[in-house]
C-alpha positions in Angstrom: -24.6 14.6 -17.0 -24.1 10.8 -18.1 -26.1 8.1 -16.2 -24.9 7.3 -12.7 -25.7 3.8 -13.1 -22.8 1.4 -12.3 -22.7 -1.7 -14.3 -20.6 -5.2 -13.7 -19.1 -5.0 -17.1 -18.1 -1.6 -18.9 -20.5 -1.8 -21.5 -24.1 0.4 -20.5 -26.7 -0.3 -22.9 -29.0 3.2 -23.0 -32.1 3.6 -24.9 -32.1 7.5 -24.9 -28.7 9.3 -24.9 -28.0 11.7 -22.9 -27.9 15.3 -24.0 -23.9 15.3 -24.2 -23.6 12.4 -26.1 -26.8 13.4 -28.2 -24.6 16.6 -28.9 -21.4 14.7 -29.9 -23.2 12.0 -32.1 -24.9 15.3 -34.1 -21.3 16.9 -34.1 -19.2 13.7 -34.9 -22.2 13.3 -38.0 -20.9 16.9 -39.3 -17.3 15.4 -38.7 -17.4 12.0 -40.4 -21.0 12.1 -42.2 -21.8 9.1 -40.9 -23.5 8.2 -36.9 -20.9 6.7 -33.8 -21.4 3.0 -33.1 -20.3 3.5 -29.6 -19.0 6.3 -26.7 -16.2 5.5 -24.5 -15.6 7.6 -20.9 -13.0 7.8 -18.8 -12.8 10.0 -15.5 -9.9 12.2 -14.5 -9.3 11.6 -10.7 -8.0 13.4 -7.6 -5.5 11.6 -5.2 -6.7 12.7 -1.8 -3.0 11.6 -0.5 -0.1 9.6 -1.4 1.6 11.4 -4.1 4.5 10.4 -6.1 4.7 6.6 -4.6 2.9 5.0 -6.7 6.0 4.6 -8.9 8.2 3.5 -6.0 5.8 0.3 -5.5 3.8 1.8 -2.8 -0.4 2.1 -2.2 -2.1 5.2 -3.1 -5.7 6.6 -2.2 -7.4 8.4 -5.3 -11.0 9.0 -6.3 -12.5 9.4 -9.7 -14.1 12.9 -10.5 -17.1 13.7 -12.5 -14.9 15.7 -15.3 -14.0 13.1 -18.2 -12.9 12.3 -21.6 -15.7 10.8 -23.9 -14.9 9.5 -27.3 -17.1 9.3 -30.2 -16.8 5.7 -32.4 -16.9 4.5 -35.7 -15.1 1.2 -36.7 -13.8 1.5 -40.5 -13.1 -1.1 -42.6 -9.7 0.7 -43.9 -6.6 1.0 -41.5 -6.8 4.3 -40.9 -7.8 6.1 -37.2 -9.1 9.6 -37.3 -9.4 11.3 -34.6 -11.0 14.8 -34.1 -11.6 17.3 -31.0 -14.9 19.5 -30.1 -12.1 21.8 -28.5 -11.1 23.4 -31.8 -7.5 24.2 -30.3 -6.6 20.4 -30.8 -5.8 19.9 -34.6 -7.5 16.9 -36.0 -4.7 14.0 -36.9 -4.6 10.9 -38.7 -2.3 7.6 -39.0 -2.2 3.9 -40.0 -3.2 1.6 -37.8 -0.7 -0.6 -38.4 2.4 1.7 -37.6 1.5 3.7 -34.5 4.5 6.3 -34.1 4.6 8.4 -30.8 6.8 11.0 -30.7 8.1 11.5 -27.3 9.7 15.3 -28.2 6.5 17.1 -28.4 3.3 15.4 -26.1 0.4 16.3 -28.4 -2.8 15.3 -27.3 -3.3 12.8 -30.2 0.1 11.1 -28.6 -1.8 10.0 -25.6 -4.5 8.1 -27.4 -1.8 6.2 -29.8 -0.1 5.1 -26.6 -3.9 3.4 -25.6 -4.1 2.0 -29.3 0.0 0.6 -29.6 -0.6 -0.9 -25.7 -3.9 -2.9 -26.6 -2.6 -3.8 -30.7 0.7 -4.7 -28.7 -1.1 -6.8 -26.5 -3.1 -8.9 -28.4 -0.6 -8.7 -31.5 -2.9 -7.5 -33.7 -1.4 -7.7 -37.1 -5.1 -6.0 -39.1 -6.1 -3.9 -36.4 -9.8 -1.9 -37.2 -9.4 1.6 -38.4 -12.0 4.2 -36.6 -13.1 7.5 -37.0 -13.0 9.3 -33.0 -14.3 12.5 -32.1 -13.0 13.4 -28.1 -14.6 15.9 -26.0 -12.7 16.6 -22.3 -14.3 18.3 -19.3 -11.0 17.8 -17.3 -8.8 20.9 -17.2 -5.5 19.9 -19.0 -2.3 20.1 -17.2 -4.2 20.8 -13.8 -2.7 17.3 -12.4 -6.3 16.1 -12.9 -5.3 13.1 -15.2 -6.5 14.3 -18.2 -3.4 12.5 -20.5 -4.2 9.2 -18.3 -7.5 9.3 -18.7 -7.5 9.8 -22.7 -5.0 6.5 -22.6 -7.7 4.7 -20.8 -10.1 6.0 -23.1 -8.4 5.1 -26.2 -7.5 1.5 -25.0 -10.9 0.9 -24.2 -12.1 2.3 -27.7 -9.2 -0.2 -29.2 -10.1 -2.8 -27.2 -13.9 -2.1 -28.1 -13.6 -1.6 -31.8 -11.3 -4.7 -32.6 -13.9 -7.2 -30.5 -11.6 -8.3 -27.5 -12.2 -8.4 -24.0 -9.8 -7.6 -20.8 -10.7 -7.1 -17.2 -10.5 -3.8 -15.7 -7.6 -4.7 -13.7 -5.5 -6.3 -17.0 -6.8 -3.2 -18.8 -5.6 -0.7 -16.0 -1.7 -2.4 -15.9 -1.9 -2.3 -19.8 -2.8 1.6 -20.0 -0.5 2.4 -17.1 2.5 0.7 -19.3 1.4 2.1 -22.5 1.3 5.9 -21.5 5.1 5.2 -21.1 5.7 5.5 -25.3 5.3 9.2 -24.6 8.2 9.3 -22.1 6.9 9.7 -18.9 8.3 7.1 -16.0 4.7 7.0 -14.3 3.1 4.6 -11.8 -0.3 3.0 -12.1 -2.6 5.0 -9.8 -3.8 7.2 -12.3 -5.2 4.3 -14.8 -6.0 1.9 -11.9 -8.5 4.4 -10.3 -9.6 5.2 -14.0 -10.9 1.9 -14.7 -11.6 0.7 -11.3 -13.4 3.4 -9.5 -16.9 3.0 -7.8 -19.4 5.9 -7.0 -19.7 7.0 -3.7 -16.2 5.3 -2.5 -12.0 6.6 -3.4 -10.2 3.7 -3.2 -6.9 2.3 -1.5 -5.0 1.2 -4.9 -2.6 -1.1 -4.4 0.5 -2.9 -6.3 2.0 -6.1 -7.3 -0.9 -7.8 -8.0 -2.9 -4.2 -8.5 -5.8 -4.6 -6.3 -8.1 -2.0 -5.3 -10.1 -1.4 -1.5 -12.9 0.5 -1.0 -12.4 3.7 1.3 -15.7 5.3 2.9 -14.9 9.2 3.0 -16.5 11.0 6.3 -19.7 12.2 5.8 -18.8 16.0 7.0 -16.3 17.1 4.5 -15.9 17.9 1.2 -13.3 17.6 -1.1 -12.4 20.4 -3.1 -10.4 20.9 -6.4 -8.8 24.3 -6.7 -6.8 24.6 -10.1 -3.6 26.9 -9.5 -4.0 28.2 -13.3 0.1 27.0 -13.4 -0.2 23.8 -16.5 2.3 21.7 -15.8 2.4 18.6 -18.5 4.9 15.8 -17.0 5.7 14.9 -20.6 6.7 18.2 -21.4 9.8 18.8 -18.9 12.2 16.7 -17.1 11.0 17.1 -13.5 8.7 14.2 -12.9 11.5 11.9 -14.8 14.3 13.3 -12.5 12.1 12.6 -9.4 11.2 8.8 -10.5 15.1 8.6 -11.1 16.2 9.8 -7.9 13.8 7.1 -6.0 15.5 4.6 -8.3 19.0 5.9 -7.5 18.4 5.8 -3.7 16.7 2.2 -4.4 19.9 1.1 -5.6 22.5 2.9 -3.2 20.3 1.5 0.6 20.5 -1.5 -1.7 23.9 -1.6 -1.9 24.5 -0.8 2.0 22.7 -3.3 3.0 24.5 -6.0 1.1 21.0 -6.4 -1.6 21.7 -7.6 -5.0 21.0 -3.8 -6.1 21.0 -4.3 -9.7 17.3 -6.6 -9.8 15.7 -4.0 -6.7 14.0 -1.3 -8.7 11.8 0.4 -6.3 11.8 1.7 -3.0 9.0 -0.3 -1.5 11.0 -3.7 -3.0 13.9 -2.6 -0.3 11.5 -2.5 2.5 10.0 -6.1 1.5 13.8 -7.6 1.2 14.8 -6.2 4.4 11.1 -7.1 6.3 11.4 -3.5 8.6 8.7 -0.9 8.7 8.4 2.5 7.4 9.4 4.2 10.1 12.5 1.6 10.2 12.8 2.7 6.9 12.9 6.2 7.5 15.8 5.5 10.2 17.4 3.6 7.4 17.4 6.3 5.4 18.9 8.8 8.1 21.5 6.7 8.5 22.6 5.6 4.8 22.3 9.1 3.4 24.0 12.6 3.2 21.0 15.6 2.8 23.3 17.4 0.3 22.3 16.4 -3.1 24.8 13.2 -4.8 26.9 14.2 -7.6 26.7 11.5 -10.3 30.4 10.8 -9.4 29.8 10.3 -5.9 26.9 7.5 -7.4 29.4 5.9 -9.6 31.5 5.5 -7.1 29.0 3.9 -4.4 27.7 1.6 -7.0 31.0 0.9 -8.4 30.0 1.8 -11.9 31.1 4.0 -14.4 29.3 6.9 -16.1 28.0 5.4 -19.0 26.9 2.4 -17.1 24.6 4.6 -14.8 23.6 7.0 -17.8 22.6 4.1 -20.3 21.7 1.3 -17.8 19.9 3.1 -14.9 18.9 6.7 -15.9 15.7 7.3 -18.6 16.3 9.1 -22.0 15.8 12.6 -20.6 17.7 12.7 -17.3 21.1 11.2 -18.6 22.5 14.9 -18.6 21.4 15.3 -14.9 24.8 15.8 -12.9 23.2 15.9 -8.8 20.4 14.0 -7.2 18.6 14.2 -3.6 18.4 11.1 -2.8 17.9 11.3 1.4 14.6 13.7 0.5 13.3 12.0 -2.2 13.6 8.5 0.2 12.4 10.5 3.2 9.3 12.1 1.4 8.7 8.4 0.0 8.5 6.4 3.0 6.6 8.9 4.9 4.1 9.7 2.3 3.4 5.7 2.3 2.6 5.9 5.8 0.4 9.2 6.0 -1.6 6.7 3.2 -2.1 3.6 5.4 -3.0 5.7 8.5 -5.2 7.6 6.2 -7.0 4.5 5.3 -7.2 3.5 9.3 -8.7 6.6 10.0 -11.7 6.2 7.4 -12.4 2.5 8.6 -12.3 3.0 12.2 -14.2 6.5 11.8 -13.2 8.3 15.1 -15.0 11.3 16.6 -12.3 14.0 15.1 -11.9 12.1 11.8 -11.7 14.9 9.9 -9.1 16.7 11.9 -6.8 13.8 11.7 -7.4 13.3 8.1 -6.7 16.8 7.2 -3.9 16.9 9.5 -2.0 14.1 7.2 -3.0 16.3 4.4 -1.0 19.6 5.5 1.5 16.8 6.8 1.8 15.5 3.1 1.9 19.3 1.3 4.7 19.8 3.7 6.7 16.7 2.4 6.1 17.5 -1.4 6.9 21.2 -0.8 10.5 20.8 1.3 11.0 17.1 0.7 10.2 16.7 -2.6 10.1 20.1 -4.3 7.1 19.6 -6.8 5.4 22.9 -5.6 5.2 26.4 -6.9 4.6 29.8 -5.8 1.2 29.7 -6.8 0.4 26.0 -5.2 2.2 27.5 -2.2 -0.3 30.6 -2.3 -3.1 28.7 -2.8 -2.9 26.6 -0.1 -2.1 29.3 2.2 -5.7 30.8 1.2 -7.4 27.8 1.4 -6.3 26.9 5.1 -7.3 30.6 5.9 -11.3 30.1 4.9 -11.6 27.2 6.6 -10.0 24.4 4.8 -8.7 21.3 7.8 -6.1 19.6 5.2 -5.1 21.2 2.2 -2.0 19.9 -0.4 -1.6 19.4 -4.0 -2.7 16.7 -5.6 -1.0 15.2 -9.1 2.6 15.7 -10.2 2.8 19.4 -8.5 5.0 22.1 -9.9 1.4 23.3 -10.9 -2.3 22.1 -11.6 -4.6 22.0 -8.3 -5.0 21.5 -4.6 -7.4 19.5 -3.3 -8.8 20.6 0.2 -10.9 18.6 3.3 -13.4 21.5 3.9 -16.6 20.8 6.8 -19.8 20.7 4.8 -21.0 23.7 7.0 -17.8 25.9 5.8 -18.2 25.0 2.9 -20.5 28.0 0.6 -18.3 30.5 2.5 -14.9 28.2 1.6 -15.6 28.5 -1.9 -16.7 32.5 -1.8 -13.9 33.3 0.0 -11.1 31.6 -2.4 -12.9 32.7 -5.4 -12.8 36.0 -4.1 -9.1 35.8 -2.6 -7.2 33.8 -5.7 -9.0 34.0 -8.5 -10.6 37.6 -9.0 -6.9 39.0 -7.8 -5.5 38.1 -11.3 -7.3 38.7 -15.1 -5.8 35.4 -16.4 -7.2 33.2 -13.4 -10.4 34.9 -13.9 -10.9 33.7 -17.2 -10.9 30.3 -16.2 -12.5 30.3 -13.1 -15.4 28.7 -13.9 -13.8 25.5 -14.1 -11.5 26.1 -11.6 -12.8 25.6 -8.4 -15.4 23.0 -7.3 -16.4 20.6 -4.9 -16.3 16.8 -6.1 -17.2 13.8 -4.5 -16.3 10.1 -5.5 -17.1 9.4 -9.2 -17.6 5.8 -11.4 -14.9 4.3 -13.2 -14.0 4.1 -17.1 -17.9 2.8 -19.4 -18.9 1.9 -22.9 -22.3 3.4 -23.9 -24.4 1.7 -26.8 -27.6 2.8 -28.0 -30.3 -0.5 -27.2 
């Protein structure tokens, strides 16, 4: 394990390394023949509730994790960056620092950290950026809706930002990295870098928008959390379901826009309609009962209410990957969106105000929000479906998937006096019932509890 000191400023100055890092400076010697100057970490993170919202503008409640990426570095004085893996199934790749090309087609892991090296060279306009030699070791099960590609943007802008001697706060840093990790394709929000950079031990944290601010959360004291990977990988980058989900919230942005006489073209998200028309959520949800049809909107029928044509809405609204999309659902995409935001906020209310059956009410928003995502927003799967169905039956209060969905975990609110039978019971009931989940489930199920944000360790 890594320090648990917390430092004001990213950079942690040790005098003896821990054994991990001790173990990547020997490996990353073998590698480059030559010691790292400096280690960069970045958690993954769980979102505890509030899932796909934080592209539509609205707050989310995440905590970091103890499974990371750290990052061996070496400045060079070429223009070259290296970079290398300890997990031998991750070729080692190389490129010019000066001309950064991602390839959005195929999401390589070596893709994520250009995107944190182009968004901190783009930012600063670095026309002689520093070449550096990078050796990356992950604890954070890829695909598992854990943020492993986030985190390794983070990571890599903070070894950028590191290596070429500039300085950013951990808020400009988080909107930077949440922008970046865009050059691979994905239309994400900002919750994953935010609670990347910002995170405090012991706390999740209410992560808000437009300015990005983040509020502590005090978690009750008689749960755990628990991560429980479905063994489904599901890389965002890699299909078009995530993309077509952020573009039917921008769709049905524009269309309850439109109806209720909004400029529609400058409203991009969901949340912005909210603010313009000064209701609530539940006014919104009436809204959206009221505007829109449950059966799904040809792109026709879109045209038409817009008063557009085809190749306006393909080349103007709709991202790279979804132009060849023909129907949206729009009325359960809005409906899961609005509702989600306030399962988040009374969330938050319960944690403040601490009641006697805190944890009742807070897992009672969680099944509330799986329920949403399954039927409202269709980013389960049969094995999230199963999964969760186990987990509520060994003692689980709340139980929902956490990340993009359509694979990856669940995270569960399980009493801390359940809990050694919660996690025999699951093990026993998901994981031992199939050869290919065994062979992972070492890593697959686990308690966690609230994690520190992104650091720089340097040897005093």
């Amino acid at each position: 394990r890594l320090p648990i000191f917390y430092p004001k400023t990213f950079i942690l100055k040790v005098s003896n390394l821990p054994f991990r890092l001790l173990k990547l400076k020997e490996m990353f010697v073998s590698k480059f023949g030559s010691a790292p100057k400096f280690y960069v970490r970045a958690p993954g993170r769980v979102n505890l509730i509030g899932e796909h919202i934080d592209y539509c503008g609205y707050a989310v409640l995440p905590m970091a994790i103890e499974q990371d990426i750290l990052i061996a570095v070496e400045p060079v004085k070429t223009q070259v960056v290296q970079l290398a893996n300890t997990n031998s199934s991750y070729l080692d790749f190389s490129a010019s620092a000066n001309n950064i090309q991602i390839n959005k087609t195929k999401p390589l892991w070596h893709n994520y950290f250009l995107c944190g090296l182009k968004g901190i060279q783009e930012h600063f306009g670095l026309n002689n950026p520093t070449g550096m030699n990078c050796l990356l070791d992950g604890t954070i099960p890829p695909s598992s809706g854990l943020s492993s590609s986030s985190a390794l943007v983070c990571c890599a802008g903070l070894v950028t930002l590191r290596a070429n001697g500039k300085t950013l706060s951990k808020v400009e840093l988080a909107e930077i990295c949440a922008k970046s990790e865009r050059y691979v394709g994905t239309e994400g929000g900002g919750m994953d870098q935010s609670i990347s950079f910002l995170a405090e031990e012991g706390t999740a944290k209410l992560i808000e928008f437009s300015p990005l601010r983040a509020t502590d959360v005090r978690l009750p004291s008689g749960a755990a959390f628990v991560i429980a990977n479905s063994c489904v990988e599901m890389n965002k980058a890699a299909t078009s379901h995530y993309n077509i989900r952020v573009m039917e919230c921008r769709l049905a942005t524009k269309l309850l826009s439109k109806s209720k006489g909004l400029d529609w073209k400058k409203i991009l998200k969901l949340q912005d309609v909210q603010v313009k028309l000064a209701v609530s959520l539940e006014e919104m949800l009436t809204i959206v009962e009221e505007v829109f049809h449950p059966e799904p909107y040809s792109t026709e029928e879109i045209c038409k209410c817009l008063g557009i044509s085809l190749e306006e809405l393909r080349t103007q609204i709709l991202s790279q990957n979804t132009q060849d999309v023909s129907t949206f659902k729009l009325y359960q995409r809005a409906k899961h969106v609005y509702s989600e935001a306030a399962r988040v906020l009374e969330f938050k209310k319960i944690c403040d105000e601490a009641p006697a059956n805190a944890i009742q009410l807070l897992g009672e928003l969680m099944n509330q929000s799986y329920i949403s995502c399954r039927e409202m927003y269709e980013c389960s799967c049969p094995e999230l479906d199963r999964l969760v169905d186990i987990c509520l039956q060994f003692g689980a209060v709340g139980s929902r998937l956490t990340g993009a969905g359509w694979g990856g975990c669940t995270v569960s609110m399980v009493p801390t006096d359940k809990l050694n039978n919660f996690l025999k019971n699951v093990e026993k009931a998901y994981y031992q019932t199939n050869v290919q989940r065994l062979t992972v489930e070492n890593n697959s199920l686990f308690a966690t509890k609230p994690g520190r944000g992104a650091l720089i360790f340097v040897e005093a």
